[in-house]
C-alpha positions as CSV (number, residue, x, y, z in Angstrom):
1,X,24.2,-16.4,-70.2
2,X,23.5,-20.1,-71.2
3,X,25.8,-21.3,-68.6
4,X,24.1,-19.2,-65.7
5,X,20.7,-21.1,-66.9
6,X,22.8,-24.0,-66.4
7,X,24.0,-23.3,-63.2
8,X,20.7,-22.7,-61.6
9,X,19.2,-25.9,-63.1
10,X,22.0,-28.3,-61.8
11,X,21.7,-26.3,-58.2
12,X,17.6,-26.5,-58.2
13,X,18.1,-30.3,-59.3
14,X,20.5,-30.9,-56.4
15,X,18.5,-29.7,-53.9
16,X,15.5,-31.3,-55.4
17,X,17.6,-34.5,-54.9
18,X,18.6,-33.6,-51.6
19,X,14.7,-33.2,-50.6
20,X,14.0,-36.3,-52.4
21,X,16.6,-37.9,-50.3
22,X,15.2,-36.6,-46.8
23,X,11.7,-37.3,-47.3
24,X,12.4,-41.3,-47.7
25,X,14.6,-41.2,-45.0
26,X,12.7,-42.2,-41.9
27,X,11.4,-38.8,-39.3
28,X,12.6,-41.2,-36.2
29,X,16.0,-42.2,-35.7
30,X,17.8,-43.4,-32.5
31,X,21.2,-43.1,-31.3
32,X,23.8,-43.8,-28.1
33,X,26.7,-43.8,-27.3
34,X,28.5,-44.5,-24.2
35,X,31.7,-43.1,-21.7
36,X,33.0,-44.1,-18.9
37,X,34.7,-41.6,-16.2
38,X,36.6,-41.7,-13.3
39,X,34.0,-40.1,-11.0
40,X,31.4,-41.4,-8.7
41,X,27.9,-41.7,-9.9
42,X,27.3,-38.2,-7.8
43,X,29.7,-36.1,-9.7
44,X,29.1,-37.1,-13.1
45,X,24.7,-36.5,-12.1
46,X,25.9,-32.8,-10.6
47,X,27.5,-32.2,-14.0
48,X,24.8,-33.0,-16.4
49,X,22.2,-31.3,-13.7
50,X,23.5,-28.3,-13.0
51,X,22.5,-26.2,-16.1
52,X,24.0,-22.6,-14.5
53,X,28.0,-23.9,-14.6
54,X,27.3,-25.5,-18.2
55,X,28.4,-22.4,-20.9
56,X,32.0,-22.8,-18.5
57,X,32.4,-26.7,-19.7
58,X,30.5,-27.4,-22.8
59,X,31.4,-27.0,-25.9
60,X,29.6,-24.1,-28.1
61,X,27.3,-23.5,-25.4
62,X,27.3,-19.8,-24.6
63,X,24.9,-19.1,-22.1
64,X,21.4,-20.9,-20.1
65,X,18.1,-19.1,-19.0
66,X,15.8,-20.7,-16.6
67,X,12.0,-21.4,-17.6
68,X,9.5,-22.0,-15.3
69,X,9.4,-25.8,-14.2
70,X,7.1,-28.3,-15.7
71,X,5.8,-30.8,-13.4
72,X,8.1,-30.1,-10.7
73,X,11.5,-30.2,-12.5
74,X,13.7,-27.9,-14.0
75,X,12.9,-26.3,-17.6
76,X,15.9,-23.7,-19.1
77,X,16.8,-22.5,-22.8
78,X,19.9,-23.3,-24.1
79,X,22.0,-20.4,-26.8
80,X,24.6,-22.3,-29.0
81,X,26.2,-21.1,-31.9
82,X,23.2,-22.9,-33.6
83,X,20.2,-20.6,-32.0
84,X,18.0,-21.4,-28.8
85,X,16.9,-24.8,-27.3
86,X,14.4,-24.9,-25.0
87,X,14.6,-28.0,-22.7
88,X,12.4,-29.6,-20.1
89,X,12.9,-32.3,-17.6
90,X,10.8,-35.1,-18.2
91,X,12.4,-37.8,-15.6
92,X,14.5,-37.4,-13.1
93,X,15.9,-40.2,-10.3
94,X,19.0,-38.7,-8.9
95,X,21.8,-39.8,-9.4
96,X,20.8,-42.6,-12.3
97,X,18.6,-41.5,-14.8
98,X,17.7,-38.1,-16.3
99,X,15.4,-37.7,-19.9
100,X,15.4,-34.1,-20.9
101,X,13.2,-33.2,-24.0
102,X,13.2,-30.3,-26.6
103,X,10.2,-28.5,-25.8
104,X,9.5,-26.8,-28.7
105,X,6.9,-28.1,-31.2
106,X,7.8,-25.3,-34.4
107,X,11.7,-26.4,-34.5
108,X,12.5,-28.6,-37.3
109,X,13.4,-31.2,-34.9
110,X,12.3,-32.5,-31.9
111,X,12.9,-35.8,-29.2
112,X,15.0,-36.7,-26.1
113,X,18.5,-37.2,-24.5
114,X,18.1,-40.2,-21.5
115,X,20.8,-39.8,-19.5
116,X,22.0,-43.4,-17.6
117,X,24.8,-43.1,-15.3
118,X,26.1,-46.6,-13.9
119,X,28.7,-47.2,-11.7
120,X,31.1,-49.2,-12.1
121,X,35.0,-50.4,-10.3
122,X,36.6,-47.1,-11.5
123,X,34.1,-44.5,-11.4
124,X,30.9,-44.3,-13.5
125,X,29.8,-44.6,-17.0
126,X,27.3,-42.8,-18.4
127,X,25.3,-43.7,-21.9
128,X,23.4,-41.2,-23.8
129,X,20.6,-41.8,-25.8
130,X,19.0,-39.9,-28.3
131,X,15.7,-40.6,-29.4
132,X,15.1,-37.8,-32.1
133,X,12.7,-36.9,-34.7
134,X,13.6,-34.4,-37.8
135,X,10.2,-32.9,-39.6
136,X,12.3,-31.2,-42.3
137,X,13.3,-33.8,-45.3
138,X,16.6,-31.3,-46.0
139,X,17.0,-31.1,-42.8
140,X,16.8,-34.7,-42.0
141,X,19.4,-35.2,-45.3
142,X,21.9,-33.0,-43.3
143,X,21.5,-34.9,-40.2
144,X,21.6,-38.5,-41.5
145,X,24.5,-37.5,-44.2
146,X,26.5,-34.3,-43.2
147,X,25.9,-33.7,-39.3
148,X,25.5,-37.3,-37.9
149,X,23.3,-38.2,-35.3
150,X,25.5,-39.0,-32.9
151,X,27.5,-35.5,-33.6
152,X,26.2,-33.7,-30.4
153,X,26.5,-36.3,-28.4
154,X,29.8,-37.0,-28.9
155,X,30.8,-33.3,-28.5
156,X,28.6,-33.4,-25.2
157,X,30.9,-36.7,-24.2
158,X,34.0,-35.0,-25.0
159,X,33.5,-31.5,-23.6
160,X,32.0,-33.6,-20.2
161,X,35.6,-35.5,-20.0
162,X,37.6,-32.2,-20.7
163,X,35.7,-31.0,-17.4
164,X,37.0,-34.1,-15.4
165,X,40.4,-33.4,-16.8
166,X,40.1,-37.2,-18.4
167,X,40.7,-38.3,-21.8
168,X,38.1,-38.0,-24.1
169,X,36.4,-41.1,-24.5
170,X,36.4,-43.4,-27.7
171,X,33.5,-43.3,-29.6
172,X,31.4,-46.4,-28.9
């Protein structure tokens, strides 16, 4: 019985720990990364735009809902393997910059993805930049230590080039 006691002691004072850890880690963090495609400026804007033929391309994305828009641009809900994610466009100048935003206040995290497609000799590239903020210290202790930042964008990056029919790019 003494080592059940012990058990649940070591476990509470890990995730004490863990907690401990996420609350002096800083709520904001910031991320990029970049990849460059062999399409015009146009096609890679239709692909990260048109929220209906996402579930077919990306990665872990099963299926999008429209929202009413905000402002004038397109709001939807997003179901991943992870739960729902509402997003709402908050700029949009075709075909060069897009910032989308979680638009849910009671998730454990918040921020936004700017989307900035260049182009360039041999197509486009595109850089993604996360601006994010995680309320929850455990949560914000997975996300610095276990999921990465960067760990959806990349997916996002990858599953975008597997649509092209290109190479993956390297991470950046």
């Amino acid at each position: 019985m003494k080592w059940v006691l012990w058990a649940f002691v070591l476990l509470a004072g890990f995730l004490i720990l863990i907690a401990l850890i996420g609350w002096l880690l800083p709520k904001e963090h910031t991320v990029a990364r970049e990849a460059r495609f062999h399409q015009p400026p146009d096609a890679v804007w239709k692909a990260i735009t048109d929220v209906d033929a996402m579930p077919a391309w990306r990665a872990g994305l099963k299926s999008v809902k429209h929202l009413p828009d905000q402002n004038g641009l397109p709001c939807w809900e997003e179901t991943t393997d992870s739960g729902v994610l509402p997003l709402a466009t908050v700029v949009s100048q075709p075909p060069m910059k897009l910032v989308v935003r979680i638009a849910d206040p009671k998730l454990p995290f918040g921020g936004t993805w700017t989307y900035e497609i260049t182009p360039v000799a041999s197509g486009s590239n595109l850089r993604i930049r996360e601006d994010g903020e995680v309320y929850n210290p455990i949560f914000r202790f997975l996300s610095r230590f276990v999921f990465g930042y960067s760990g959806t964008i990349d997916t996002y990056l990858k599953s975008l080039a597997k649509k092209f029919g290109e190479q993956p790019p390297a991470r950046s």
